[in-house]
ROSE-4610 file (N, C-alpha, C; in Angstrom, 1 decimal, always signed):
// ROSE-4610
residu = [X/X/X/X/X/X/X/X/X/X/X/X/X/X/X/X/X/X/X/X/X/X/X/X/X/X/X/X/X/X/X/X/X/X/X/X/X/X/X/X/X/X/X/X/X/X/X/X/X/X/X/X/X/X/X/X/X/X/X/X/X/X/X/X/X/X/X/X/X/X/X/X/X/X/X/X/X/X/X/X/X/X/X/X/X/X/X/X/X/X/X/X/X/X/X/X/X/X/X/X/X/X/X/X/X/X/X/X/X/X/X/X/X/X/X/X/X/X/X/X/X/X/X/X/X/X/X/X/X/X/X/X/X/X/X/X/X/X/X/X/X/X/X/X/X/X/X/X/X/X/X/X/X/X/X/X/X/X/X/X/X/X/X/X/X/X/X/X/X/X/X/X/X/X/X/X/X/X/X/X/X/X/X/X/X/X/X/X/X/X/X/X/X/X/X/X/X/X/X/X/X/X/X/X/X/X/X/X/X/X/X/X/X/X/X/X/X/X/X/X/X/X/X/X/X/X/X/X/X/X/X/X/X/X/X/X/X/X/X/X/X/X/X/X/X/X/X/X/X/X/X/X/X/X/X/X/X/X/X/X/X/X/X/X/X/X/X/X/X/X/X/X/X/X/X/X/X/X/X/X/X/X/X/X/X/X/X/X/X/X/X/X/X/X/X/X/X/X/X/X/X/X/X/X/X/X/X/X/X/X/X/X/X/X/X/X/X/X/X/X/X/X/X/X/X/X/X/X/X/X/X/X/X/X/X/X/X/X/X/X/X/X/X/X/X/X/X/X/X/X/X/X/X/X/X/X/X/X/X/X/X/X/X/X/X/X/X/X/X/X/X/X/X/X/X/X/X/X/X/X/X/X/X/X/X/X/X/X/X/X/X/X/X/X/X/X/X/X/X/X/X/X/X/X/X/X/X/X/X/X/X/X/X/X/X/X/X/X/X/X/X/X/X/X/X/X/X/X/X/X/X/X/X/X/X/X/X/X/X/X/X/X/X/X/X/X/X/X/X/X/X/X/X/X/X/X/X/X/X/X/X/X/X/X/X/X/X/X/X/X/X/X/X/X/X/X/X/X/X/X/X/X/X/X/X/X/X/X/X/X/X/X/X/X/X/X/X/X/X/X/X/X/X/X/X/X/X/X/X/X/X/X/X/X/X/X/X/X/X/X/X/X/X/X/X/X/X/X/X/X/X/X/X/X/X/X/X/X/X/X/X/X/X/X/X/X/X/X/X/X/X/X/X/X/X/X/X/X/X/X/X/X/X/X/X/X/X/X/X/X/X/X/X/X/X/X/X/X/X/X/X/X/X/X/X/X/X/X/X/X/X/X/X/X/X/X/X/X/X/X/X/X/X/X/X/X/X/X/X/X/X/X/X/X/X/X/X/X/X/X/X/X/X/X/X/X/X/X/X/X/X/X/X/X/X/X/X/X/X/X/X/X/X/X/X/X/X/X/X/X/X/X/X/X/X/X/X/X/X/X/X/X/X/X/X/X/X/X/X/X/X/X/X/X/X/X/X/X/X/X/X/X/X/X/X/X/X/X/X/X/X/X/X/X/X/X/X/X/X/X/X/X/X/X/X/X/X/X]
num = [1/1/1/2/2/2/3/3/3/4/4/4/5/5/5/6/6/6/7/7/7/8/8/8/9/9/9/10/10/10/11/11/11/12/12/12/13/13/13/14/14/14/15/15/15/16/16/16/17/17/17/18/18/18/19/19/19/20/20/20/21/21/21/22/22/22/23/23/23/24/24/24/25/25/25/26/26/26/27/27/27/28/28/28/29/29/29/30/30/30/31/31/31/32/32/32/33/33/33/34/34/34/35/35/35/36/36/36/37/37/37/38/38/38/39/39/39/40/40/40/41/41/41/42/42/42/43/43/43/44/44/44/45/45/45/46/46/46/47/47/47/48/48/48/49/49/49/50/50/50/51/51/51/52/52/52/53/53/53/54/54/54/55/55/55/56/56/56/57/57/57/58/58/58/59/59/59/60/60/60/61/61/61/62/62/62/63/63/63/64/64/64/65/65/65/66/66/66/67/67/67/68/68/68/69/69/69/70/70/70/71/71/71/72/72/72/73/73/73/74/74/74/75/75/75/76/76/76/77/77/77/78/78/78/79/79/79/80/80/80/81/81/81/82/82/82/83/83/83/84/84/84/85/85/85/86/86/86/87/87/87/88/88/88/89/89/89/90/90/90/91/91/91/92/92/92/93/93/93/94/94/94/95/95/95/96/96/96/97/97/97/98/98/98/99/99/99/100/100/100/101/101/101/102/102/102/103/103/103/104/104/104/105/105/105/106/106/106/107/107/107/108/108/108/109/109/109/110/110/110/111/111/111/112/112/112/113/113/113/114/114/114/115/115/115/116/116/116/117/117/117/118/118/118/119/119/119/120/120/120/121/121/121/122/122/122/123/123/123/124/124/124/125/125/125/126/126/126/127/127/127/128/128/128/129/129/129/130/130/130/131/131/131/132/132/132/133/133/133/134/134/134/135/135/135/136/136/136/137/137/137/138/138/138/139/139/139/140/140/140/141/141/141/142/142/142/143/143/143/144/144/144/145/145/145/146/146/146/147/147/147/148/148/148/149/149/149/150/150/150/151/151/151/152/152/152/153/153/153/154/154/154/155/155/155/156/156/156/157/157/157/158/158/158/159/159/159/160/160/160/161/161/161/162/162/162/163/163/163/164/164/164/165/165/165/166/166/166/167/167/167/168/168/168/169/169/169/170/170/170/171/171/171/172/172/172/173/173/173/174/174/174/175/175/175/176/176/176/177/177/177/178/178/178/179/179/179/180/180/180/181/181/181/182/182/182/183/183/183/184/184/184/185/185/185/186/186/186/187/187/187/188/188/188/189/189/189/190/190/190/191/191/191/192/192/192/193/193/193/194/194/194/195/195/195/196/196/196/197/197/197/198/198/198/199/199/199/200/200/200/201/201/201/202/202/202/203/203/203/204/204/204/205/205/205/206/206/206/207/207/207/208/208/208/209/209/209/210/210/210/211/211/211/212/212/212/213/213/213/214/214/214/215/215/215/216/216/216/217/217/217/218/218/218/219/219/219/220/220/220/221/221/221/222/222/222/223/223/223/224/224/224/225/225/225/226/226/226/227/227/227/228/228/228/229/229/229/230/230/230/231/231/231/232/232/232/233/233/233/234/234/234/235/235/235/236/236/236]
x = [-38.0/-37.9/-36.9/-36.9/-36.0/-34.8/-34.4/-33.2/-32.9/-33.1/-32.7/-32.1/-33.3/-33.1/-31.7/-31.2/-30.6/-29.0/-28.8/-28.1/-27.6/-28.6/-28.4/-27.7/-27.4/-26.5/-25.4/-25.0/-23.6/-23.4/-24.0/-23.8/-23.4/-24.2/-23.8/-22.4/-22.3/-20.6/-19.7/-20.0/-19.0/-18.6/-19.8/-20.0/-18.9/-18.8/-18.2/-17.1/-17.1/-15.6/-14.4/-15.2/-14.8/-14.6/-15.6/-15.1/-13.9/-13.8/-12.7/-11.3/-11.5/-10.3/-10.2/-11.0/-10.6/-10.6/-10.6/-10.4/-9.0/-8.4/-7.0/-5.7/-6.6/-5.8/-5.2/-6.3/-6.2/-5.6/-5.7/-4.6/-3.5/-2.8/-2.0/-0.5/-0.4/+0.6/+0.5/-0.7/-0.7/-0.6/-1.0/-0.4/+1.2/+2.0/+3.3/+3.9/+3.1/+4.3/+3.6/+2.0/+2.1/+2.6/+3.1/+4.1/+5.0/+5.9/+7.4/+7.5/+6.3/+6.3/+6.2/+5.2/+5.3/+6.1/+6.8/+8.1/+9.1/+9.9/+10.8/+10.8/+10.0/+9.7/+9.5/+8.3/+8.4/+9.8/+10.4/+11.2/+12.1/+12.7/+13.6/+13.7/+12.0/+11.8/+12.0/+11.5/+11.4/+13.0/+13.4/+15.0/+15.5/+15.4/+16.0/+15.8/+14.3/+13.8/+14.6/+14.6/+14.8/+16.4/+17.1/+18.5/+19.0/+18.4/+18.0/+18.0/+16.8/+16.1/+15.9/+16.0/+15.6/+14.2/+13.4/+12.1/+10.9/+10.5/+10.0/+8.8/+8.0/+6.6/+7.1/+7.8/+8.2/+7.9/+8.9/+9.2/+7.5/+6.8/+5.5/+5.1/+4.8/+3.9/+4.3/+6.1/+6.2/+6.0/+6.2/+5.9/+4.4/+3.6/+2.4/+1.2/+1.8/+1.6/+2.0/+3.1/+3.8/+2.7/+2.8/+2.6/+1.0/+0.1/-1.2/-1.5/-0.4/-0.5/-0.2/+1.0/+1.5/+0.3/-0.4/-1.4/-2.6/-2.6/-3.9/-3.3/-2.0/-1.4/-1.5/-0.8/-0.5/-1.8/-3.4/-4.3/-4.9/-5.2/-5.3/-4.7/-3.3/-2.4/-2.7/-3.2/-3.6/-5.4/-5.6/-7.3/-7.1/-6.5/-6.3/-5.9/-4.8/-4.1/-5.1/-5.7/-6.5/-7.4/-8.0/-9.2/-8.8/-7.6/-7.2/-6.7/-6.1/-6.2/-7.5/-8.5/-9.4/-10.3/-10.2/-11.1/-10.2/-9.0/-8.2/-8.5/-8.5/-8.9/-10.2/-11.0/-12.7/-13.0/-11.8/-11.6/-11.1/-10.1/-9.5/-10.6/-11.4/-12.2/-13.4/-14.0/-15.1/-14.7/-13.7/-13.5/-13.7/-13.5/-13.2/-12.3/-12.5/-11.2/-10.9/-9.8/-9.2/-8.9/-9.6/-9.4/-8.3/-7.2/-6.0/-4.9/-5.6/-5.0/-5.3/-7.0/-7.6/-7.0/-6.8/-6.2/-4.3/-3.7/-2.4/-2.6/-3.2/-3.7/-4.1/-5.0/-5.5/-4.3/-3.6/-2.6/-1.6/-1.6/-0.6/-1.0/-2.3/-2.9/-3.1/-3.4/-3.7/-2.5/-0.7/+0.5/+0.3/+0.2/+0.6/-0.3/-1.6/-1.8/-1.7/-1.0/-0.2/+0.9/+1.3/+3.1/+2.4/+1.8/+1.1/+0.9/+0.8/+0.1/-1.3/-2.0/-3.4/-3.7/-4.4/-4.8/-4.7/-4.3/-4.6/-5.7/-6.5/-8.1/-8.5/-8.2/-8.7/-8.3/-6.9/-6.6/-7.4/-7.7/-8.2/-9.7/-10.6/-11.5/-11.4/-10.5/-10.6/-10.1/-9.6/-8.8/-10.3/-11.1/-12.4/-13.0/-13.1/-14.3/-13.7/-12.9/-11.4/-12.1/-12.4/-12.1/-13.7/-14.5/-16.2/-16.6/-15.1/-15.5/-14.6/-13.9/-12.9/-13.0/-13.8/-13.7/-13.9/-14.1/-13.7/-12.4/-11.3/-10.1/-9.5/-9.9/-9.3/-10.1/-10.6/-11.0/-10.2/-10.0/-9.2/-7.9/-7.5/-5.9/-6.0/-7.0/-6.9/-6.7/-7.6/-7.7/-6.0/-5.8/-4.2/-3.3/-3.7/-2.2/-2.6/-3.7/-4.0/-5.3/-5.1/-6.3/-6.5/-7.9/-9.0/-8.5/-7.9/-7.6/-9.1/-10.3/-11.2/-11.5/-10.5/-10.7/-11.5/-11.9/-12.3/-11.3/-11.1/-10.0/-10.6/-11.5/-11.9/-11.2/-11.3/-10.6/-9.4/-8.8/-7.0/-6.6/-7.1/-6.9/-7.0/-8.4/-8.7/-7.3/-7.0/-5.9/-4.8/-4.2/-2.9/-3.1/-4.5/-4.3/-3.8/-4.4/-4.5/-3.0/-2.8/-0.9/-0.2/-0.1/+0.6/+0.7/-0.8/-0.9/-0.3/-0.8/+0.0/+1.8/+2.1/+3.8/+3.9/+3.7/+4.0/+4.4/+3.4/+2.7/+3.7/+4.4/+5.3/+6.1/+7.1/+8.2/+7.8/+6.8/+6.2/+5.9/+5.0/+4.5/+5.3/+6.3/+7.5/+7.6/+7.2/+7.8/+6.5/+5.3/+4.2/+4.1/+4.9/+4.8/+6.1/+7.5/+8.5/+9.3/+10.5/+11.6/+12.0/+13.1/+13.6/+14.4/+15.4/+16.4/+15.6/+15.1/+14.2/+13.3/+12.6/+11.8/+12.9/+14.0/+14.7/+15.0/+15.9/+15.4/+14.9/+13.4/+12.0/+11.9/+11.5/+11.5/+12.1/+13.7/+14.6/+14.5/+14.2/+13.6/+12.5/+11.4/+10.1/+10.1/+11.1/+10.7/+11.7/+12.7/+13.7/+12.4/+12.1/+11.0/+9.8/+9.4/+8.6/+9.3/+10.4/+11.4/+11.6/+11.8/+12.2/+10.8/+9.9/+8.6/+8.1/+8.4/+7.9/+9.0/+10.2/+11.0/+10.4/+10.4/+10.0/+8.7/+7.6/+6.8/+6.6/+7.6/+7.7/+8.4/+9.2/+10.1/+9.1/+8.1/+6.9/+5.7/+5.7/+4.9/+5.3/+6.7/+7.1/+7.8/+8.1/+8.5/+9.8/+10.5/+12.0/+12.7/+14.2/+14.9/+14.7/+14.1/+13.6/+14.5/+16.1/+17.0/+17.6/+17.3/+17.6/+16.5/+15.6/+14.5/+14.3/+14.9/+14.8/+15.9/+17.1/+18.7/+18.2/+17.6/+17.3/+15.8/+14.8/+14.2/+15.0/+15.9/+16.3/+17.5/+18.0/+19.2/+18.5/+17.2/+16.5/+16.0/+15.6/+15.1/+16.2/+17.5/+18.8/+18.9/+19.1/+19.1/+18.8/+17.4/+16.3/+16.5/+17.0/+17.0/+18.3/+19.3/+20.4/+20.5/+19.3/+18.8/+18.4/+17.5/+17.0/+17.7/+18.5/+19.3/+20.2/+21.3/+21.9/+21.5/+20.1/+19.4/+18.6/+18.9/+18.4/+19.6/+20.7/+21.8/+22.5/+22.5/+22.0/+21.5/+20.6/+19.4/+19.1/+20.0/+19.8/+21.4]
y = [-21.6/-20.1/-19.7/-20.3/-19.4/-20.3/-21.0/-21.5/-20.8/-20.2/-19.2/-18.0/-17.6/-16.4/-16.9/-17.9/-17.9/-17.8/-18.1/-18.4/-17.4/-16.6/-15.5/-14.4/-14.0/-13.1/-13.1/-14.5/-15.4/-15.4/-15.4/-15.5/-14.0/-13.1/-11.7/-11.2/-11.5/-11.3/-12.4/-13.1/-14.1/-13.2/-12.6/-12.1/-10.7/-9.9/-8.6/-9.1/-10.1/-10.6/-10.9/-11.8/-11.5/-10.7/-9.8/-8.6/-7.3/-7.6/-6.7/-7.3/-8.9/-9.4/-9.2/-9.0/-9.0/-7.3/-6.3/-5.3/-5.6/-6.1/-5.8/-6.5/-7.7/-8.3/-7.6/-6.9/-6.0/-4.5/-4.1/-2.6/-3.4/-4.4/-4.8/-3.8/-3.1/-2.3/-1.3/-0.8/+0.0/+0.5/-1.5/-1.2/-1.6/-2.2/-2.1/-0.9/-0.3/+1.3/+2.3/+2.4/+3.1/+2.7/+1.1/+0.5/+1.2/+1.2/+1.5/+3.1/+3.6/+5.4/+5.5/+5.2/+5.7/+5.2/+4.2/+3.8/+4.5/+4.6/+5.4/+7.1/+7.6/+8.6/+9.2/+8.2/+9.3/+8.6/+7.3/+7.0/+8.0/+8.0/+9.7/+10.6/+10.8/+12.1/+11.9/+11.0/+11.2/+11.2/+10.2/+10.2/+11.2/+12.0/+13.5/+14.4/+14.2/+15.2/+14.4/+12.9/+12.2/+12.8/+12.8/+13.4/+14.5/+15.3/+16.3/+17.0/+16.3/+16.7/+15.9/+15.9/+14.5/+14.6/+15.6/+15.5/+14.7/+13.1/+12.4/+13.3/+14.2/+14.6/+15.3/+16.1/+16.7/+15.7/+14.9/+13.3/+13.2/+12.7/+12.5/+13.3/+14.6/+15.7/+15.6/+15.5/+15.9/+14.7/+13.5/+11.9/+12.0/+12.2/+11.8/+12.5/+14.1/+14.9/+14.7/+14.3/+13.9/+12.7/+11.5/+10.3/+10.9/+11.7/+11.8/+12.3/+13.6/+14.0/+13.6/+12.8/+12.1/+10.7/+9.7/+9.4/+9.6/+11.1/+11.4/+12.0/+12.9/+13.2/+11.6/+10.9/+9.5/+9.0/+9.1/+8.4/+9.4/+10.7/+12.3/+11.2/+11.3/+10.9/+9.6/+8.3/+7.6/+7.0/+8.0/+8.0/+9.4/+10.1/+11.3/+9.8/+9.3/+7.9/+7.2/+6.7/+5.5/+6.0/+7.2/+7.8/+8.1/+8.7/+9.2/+8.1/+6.8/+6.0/+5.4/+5.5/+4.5/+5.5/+6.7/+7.9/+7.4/+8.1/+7.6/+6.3/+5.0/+3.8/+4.1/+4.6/+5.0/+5.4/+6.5/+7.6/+7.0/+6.1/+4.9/+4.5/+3.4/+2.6/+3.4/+4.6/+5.2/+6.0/+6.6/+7.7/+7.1/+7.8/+7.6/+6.7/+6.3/+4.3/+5.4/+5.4/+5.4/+4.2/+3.8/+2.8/+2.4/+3.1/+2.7/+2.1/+2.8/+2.3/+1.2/+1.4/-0.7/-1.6/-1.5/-2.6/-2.9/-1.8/-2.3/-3.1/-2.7/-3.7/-4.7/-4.7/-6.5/-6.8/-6.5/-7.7/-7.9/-6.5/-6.9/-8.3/-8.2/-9.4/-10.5/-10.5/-11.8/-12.4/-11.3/-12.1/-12.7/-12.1/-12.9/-14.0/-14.2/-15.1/-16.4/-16.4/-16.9/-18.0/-16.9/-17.1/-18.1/-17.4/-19.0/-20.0/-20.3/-21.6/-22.1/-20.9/-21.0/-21.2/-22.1/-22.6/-21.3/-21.7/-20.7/-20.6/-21.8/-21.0/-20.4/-20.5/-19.4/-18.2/-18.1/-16.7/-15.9/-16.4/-16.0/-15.9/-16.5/-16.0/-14.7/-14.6/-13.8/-12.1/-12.6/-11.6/-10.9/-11.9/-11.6/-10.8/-11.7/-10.8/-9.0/-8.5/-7.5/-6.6/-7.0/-6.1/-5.6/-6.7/-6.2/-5.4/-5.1/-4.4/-3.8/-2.7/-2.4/-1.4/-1.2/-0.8/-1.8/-2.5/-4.2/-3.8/-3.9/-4.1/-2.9/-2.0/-1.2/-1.6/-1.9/-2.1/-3.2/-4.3/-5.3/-4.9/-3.8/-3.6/-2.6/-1.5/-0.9/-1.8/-3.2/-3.7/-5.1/-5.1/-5.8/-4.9/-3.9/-2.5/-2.5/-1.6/-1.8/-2.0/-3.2/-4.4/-3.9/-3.8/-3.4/-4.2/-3.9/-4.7/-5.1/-4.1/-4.2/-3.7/-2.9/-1.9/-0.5/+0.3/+1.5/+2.4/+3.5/+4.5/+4.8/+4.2/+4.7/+3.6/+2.3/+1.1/+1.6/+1.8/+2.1/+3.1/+4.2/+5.3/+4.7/+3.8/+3.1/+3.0/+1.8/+0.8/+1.6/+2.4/+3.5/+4.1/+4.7/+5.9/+4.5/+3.0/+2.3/+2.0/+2.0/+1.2/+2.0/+3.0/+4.8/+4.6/+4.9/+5.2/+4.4/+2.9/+1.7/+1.9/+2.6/+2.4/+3.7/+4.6/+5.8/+5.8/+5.5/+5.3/+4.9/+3.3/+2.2/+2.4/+3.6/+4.2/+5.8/+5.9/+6.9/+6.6/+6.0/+5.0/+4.6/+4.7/+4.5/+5.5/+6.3/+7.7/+8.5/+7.8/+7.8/+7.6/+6.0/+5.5/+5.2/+5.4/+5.1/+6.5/+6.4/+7.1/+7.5/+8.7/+8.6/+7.6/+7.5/+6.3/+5.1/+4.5/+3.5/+3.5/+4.8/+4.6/+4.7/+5.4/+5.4/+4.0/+3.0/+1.6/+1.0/+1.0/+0.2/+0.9/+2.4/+2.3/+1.8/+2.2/+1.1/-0.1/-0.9/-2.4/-2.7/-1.9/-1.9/-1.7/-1.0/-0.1/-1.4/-1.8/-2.8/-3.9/-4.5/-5.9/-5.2/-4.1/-4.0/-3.9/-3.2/-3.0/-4.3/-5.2/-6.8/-7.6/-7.3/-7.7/-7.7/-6.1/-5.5/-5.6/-6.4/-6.2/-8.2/-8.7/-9.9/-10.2/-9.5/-9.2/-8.9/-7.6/-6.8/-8.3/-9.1/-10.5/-11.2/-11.5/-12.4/-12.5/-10.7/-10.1/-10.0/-9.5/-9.3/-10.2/-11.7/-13.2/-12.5/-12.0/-11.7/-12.0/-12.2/-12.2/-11.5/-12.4/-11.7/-10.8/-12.3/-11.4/-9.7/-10.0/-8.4/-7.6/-7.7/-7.1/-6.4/-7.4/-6.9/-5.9/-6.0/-5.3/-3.9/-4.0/-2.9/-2.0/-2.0/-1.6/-1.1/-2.1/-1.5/-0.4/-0.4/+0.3/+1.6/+2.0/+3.0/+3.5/+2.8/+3.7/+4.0/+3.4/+4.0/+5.0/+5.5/+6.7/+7.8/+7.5/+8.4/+8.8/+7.7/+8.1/+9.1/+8.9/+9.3/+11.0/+11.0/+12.5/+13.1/+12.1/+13.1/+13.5/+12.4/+12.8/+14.2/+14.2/+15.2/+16.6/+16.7/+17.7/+18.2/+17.2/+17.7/+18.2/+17.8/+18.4/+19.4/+19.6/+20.9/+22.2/+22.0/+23.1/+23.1/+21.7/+22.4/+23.1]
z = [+10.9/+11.0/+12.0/+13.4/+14.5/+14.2/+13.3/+13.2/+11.9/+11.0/+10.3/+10.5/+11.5/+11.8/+13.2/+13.4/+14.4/+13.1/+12.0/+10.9/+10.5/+10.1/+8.8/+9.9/+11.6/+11.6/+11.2/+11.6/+11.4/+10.0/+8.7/+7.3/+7.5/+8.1/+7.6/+7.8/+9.0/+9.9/+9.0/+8.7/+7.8/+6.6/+6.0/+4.6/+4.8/+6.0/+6.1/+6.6/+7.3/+7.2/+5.8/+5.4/+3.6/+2.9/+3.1/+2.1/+3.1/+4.0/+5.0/+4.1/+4.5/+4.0/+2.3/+1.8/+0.0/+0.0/+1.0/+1.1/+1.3/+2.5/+2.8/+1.9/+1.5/+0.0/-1.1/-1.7/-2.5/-2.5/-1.1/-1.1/+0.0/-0.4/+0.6/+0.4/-0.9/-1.2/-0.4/-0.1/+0.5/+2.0/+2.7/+3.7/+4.3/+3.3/+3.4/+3.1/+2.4/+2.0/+3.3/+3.8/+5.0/+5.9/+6.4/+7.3/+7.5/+6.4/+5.6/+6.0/+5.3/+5.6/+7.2/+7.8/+9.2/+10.1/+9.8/+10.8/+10.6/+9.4/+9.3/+9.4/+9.1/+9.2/+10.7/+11.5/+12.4/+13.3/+13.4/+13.7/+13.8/+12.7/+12.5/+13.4/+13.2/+14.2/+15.4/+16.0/+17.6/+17.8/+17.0/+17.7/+17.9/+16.8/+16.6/+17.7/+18.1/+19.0/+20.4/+20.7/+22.1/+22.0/+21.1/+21.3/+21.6/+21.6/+21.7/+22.6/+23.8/+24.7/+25.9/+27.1/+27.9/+28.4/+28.0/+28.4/+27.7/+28.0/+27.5/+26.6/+27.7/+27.0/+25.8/+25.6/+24.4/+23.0/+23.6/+23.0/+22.1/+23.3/+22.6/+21.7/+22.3/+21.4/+20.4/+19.9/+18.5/+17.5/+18.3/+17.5/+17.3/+18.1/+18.1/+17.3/+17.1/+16.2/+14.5/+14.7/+13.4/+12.9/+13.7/+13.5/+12.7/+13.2/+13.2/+11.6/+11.8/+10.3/+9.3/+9.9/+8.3/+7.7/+8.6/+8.9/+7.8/+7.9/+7.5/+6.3/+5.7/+4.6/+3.7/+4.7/+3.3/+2.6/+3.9/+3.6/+2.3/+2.7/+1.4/-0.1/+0.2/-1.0/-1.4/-0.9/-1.4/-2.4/-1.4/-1.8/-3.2/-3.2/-4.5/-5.8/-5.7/-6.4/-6.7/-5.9/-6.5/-7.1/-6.8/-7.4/-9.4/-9.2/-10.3/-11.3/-10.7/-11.4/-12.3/-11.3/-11.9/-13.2/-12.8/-13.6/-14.8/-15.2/-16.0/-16.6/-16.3/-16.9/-17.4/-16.7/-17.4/-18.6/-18.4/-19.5/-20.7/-20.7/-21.8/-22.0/-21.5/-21.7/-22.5/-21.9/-22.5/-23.4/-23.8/-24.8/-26.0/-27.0/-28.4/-28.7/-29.7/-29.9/-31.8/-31.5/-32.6/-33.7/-34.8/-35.7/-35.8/-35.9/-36.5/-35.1/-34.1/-33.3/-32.2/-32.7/-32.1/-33.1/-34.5/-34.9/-34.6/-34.2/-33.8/-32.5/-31.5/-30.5/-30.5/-31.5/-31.5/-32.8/-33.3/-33.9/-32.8/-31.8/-30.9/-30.3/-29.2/-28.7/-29.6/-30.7/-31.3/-31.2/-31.8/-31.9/-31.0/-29.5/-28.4/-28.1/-28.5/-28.5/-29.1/-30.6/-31.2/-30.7/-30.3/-29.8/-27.6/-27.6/-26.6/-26.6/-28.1/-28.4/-28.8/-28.7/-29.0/-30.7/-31.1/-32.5/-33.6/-34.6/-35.5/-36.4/-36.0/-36.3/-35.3/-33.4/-32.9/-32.9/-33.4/-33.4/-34.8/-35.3/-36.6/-36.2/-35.0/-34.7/-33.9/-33.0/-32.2/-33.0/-34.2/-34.6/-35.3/-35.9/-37.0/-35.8/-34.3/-33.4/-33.3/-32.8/-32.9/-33.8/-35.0/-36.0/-36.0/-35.6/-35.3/-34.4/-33.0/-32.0/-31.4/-31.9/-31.6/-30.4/-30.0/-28.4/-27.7/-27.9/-27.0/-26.7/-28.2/-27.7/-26.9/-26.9/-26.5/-24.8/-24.2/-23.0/-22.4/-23.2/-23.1/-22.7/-23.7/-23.5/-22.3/-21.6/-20.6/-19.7/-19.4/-18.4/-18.2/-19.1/-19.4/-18.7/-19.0/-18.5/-17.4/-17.0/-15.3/-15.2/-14.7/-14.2/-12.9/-12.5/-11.6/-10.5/-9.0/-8.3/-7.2/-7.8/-6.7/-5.3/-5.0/-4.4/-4.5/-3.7/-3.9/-3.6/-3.8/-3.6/-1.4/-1.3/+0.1/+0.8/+0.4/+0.6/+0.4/-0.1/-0.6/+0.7/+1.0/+1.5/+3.0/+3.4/+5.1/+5.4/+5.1/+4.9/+5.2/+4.1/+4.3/+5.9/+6.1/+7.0/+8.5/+8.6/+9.7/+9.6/+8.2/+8.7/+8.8/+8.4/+8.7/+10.2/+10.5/+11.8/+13.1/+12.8/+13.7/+13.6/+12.6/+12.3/+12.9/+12.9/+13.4/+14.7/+15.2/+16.9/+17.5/+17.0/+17.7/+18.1/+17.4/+18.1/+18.9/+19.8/+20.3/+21.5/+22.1/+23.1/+23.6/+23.9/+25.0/+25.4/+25.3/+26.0/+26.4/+26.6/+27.4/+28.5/+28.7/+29.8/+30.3/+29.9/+30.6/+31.1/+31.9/+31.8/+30.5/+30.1/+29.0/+28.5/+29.4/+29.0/+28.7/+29.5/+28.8/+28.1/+27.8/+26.0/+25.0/+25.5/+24.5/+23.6/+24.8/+24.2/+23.8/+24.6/+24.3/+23.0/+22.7/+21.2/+20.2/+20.4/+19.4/+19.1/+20.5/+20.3/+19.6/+20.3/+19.3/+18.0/+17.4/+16.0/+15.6/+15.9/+14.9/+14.8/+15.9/+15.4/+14.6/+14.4/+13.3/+12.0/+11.9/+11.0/+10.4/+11.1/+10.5/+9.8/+10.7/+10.5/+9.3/+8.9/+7.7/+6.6/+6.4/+5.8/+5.4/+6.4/+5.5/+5.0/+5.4/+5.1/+3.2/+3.1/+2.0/+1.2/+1.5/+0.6/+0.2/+1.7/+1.0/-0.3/+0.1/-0.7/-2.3/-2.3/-3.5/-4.0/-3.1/-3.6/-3.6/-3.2/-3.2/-1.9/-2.2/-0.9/+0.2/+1.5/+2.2/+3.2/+3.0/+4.4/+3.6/+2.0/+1.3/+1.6/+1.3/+2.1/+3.5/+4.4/+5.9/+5.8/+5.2/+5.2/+4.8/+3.2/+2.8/+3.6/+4.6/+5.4/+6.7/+7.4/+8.6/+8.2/+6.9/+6.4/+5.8/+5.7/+5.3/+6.7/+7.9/+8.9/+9.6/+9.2/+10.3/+9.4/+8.5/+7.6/+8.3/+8.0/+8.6/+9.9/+11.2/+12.3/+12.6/+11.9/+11.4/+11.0/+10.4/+9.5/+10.8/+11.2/+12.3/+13.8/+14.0/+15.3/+14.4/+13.5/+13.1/+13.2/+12.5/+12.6/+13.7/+15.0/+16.5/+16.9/+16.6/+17.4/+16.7/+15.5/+14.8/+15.5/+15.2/+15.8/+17.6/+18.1/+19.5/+19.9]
């Protein structure tokens, strides 16, 4: 008994560990594009504003503000998205199945399963089961188009608002605690090794060239930084 009970916390913390990680697995898009969004974005900005201005606190207020809203805008827009996806898929699945249009579907799917290799007595079963249940197929073909990644839209949205937030932040936080001149740097430094970070990150993720990847990320927040210094010396 007290060696169970010494067990079962540890199975539980194992168990929520697991599902954190099949949470972060599964909106991993989500947190490369809040990465992506809150680095360049407020990156931009503070520059804009540090060029601007030599008064670090300014510096903060307007990063740290930005960083917060955009944060909580991206996590709004992600959690609206996932939600409206999945309603949508429900609504396929549960509505009305049009006759004529479950059977173009399942000759679609049977071709393809055909053209796979699969026997043609089973395609000829599967095609007989098809025509017994044609809201089968049409569930089949929802879940073919867009397959359930397992997420919750609350999960999609966590995730966005934490990588938003951490990317926002990185180029901000220097100008908390340094001189200007030197946040100036420390931010540049900081925000390029996330910029790289996230650029091979985004290769791994999407199996593509990673040093294209890193190019096309740090060549999007110089943009942006770009936009935003312009438009500081603009308006000051």
């Amino acid at each position: 008994m007290g060696a169970t009970l010494r067990i079962a916390p540890r199975t539980t913390c194992m168990s929520a560990a697991a599902r954190i990680l099949a949470s972060l697995k599964a909106s991993i898009g989500d947190v490369v594009f809040g990465m992506e969004d809150g680095t360049v974005s407020i990156f931009g900005l503070v520059f804009g504003v540090a060029m601007s201005t030599n008064d670090p606190q300014t510096v903060l207020i307007a990063g740290a503000t930005g960083a917060a809203a955009a944060a909580v805008s991206m996590m709004a827009g992600s959690y609206l998205d996932a939600e409206s996806v999945r309603d949508a898929r429900r609504a396929r699945r549960d509505g009305p199945v049009d006759p004529l249009v479950a059977q173009t579907e399942a000759q679609a799917i049977t071709s393809a399963l055909a053209r796979s290799g699969m026997a043609p007595q089973d395609v000829t079963l599967v095609a007989d089961a098809f025509a017994r249940a044609p809201r089968a197929v049409a569930g089949l073909r929802t879940e073919l188009a867009e397959a359930d990644d397992g997420a919750s839209p609350t999960s999609h949205a966590f995730w966005m608002f934490i990588s938003d937030l951490f990317a926002g932040f990185t180029p901000v936080l220097p100008f908390a605690f340094l001189p200007m001149d030197s946040a100036r740097v420390v931010s540049l430094a900081l925000t390029t090794v996330l910029l790289v970070a996230l650029g091979i990150g985004r290769g791994l993720v999407a199996k593509r060239s990673i040093v294209r990847a890193t190019l096309e990320t740090l060549g999007i927040a110089a943009a942006a930084a770009l936009a935003g210094i312009a438009m500081g010396h603009f308006l000051s």
